[in-house]
Backbone bond lengths (Angstrom), bond angles and torsions (degrees), N, CA, C in turn:
res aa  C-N    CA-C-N  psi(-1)  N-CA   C-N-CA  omega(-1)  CA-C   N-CA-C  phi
1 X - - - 1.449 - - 1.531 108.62 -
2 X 1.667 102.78 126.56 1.870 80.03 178.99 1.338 134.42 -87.73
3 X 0.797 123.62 177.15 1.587 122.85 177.64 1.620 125.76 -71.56
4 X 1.295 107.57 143.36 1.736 108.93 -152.23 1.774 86.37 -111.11
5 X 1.564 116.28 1.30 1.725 103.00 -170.38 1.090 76.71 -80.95
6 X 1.596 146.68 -73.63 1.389 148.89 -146.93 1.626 100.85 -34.84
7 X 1.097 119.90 -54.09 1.381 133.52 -174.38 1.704 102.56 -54.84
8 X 0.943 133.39 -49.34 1.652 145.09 176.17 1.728 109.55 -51.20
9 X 1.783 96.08 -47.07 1.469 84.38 -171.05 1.532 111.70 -97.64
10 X 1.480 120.74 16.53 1.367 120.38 167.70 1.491 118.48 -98.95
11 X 1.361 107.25 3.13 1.463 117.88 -153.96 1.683 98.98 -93.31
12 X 1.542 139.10 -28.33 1.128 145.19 154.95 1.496 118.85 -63.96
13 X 0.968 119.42 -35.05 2.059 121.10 171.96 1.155 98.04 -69.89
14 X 1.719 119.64 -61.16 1.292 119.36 -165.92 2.100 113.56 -53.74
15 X 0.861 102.21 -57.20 1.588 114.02 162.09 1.147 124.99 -20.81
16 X 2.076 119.01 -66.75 1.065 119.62 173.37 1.028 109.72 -88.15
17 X 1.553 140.62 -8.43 1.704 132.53 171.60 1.286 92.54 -60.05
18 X 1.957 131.04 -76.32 1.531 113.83 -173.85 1.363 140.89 -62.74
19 X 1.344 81.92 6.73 2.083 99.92 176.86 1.649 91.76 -81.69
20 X 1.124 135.56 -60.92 1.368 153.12 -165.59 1.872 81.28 -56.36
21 X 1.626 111.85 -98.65 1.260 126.88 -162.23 1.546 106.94 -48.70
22 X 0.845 113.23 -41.06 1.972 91.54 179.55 1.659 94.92 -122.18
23 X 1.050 127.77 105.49 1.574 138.62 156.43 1.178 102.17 -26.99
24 X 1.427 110.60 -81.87 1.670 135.69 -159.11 1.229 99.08 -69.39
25 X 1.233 150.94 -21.15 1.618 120.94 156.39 1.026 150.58 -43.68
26 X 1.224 128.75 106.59 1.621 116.60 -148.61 1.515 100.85 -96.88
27 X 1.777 94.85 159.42 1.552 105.76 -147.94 1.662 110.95 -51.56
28 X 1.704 124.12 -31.92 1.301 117.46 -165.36 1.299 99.64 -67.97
29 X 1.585 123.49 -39.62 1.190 123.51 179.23 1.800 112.61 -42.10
30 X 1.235 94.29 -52.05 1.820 109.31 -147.52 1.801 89.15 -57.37
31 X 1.934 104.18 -58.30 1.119 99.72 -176.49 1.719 135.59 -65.39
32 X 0.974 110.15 12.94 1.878 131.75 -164.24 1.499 72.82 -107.09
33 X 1.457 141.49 -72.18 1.369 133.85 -171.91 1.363 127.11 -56.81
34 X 1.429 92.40 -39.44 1.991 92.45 163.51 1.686 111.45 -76.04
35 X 0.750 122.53 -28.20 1.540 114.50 175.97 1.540 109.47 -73.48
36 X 1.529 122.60 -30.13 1.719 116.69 164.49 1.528 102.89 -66.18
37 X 1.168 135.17 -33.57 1.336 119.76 -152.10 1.733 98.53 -79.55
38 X 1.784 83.26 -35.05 1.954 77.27 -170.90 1.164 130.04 -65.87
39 X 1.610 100.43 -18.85 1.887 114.51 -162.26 1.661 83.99 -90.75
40 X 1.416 134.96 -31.30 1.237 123.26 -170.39 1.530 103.86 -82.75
41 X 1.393 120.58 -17.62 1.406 110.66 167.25 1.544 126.04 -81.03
42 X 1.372 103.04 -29.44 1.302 102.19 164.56 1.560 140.00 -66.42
43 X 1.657 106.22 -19.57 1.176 130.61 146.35 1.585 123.08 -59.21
44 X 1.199 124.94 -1.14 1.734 128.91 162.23 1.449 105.40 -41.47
45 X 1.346 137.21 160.43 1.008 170.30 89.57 1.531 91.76 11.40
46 X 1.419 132.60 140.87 1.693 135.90 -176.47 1.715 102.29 -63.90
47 X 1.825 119.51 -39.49 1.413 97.86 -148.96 1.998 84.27 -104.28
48 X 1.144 142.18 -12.47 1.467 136.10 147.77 0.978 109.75 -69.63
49 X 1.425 141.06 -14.15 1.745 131.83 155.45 1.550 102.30 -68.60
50 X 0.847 129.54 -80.58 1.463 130.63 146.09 1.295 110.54 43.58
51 X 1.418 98.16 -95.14 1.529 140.64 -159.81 1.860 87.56 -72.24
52 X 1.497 124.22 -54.84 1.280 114.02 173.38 1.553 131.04 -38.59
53 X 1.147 109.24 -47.24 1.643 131.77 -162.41 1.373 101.74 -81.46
54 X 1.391 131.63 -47.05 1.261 136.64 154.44 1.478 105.12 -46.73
55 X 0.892 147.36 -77.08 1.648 153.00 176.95 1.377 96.87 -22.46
56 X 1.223 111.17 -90.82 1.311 126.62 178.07 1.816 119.27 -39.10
57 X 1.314 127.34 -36.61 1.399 109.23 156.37 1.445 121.11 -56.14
58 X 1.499 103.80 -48.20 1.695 94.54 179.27 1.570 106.46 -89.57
59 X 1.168 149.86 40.42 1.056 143.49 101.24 1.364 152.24 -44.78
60 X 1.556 86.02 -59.97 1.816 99.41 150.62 1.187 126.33 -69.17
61 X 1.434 144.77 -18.40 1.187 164.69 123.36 1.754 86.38 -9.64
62 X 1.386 121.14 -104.53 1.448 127.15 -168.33 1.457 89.93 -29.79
63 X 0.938 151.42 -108.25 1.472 174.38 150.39 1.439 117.46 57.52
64 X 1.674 92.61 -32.53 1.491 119.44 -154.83 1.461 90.04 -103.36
65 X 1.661 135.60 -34.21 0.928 139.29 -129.13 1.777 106.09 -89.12
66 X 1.221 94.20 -23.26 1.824 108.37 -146.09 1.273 97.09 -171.16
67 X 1.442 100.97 -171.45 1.460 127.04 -164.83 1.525 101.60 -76.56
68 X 1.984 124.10 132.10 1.084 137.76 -168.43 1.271 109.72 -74.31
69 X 1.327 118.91 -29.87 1.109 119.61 -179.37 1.341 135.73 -92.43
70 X 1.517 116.84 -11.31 1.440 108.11 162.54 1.555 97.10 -107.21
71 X 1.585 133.60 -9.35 1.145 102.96 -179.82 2.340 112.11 -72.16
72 X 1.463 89.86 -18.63 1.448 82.45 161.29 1.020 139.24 -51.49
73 X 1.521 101.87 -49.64 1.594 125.63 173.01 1.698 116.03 -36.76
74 X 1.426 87.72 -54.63 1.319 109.83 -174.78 1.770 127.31 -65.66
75 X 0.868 93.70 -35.56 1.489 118.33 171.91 1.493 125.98 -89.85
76 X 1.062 101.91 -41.49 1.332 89.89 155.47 1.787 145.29 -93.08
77 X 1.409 80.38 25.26 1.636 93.12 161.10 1.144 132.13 -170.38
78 X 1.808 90.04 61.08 1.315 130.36 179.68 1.392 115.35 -58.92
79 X 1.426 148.97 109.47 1.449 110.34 176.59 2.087 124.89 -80.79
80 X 1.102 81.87 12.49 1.433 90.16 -175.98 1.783 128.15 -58.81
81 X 0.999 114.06 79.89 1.457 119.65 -176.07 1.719 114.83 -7.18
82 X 1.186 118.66 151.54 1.611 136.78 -150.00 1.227 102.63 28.89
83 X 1.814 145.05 -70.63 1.144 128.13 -175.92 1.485 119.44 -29.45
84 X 0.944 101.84 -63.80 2.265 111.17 171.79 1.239 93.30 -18.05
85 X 1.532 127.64 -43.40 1.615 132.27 -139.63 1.292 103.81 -65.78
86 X 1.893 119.74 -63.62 1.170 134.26 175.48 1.322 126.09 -24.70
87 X 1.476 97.59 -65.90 1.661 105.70 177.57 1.570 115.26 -44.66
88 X 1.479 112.20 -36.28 1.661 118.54 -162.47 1.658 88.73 -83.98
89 X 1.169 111.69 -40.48 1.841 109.69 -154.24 1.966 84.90 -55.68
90 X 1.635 105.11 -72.94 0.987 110.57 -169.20 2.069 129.34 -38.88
91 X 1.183 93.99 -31.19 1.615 108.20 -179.02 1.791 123.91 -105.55
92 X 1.413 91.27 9.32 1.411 112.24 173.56 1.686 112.02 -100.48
93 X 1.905 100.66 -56.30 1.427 98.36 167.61 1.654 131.64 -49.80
94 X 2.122 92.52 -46.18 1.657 103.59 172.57 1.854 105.95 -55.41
95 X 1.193 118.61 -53.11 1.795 106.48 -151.72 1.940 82.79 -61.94
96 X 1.553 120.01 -62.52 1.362 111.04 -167.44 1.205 137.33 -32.35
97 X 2.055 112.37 -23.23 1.016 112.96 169.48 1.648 111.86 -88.66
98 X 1.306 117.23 -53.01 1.402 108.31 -178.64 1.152 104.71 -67.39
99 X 1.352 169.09 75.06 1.525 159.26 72.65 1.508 104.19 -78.00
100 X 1.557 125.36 -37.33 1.651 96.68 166.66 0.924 140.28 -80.69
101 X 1.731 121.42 -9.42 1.555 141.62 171.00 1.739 93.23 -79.68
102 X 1.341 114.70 -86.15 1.086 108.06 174.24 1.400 146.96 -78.78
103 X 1.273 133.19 87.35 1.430 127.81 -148.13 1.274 115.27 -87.75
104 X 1.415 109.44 -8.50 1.338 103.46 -171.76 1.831 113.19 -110.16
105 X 1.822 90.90 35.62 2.011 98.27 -163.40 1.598 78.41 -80.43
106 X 1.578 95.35 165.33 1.480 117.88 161.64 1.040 123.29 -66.50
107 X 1.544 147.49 -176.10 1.635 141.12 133.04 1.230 102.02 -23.80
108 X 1.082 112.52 -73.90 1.628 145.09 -148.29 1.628 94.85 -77.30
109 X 1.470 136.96 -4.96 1.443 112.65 161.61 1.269 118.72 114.66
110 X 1.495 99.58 -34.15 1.561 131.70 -176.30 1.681 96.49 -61.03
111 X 1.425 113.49 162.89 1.287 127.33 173.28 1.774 106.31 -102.54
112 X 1.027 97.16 135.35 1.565 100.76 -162.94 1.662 93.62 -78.27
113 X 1.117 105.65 161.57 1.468 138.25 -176.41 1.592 95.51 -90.20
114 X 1.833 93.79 125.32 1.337 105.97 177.27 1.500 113.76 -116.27
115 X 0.932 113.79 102.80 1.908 124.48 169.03 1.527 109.07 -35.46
116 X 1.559 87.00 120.76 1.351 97.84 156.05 1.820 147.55 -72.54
């Protein structure tokens, strides 16, 4: 059975990464997407869960440190081999779910405007 802490400590990166990456997502949305990302991380394989949970402490670590918003910036476009990884794992699972739940979101997060 996998582990549901992994899921806890991705759930604050994941948050402010789609706060950063989609503006216009509004919060029930954002958080319905952080709760897929976490349950799908907790679903890892033991030694890429692993490697997650470690990530994710020193992620949240930065997080805590300073300002949320450029340490996002910053971090997520790290070029530093496996770290780089996190940022993508996390904002790959989030966009995949909100464009297949919602297909008609903007770039930007927003819910598109439907003609009358």
């Amino acid at each position: 059975m996998p582990s549901r802490s992994s899921a806890s400590r991705v759930a604050p990166y994941a948050d402010a990464l789609l706060a950063r990456n989609l503006p216009a997502l509004d919060p029930q949305r954002r958080s319905e997407a952080v709760e897929f990302v976490a349950v799908r991380v907790a679903d890892l394989p033991a030694p890429m869960n692993l490697a997650v949970r470690i990530l994710a402490v020193i992620f949240d670590l930065g997080l805590s440190l300073g300002s949320r918003r450029t340490y996002i910036s910053v971090s997520s476009s790290m070029p530093i081999p496996f770290v780089s990884e996190y940022p993508r794992l996390i904002r790959s699972l989030a966009f995949a779910y909100v464009w297949e739940k919602w297909p008609d979101t903007r770039p930007d997060g927003g819910r598109a405007q439907v003609e009358p």
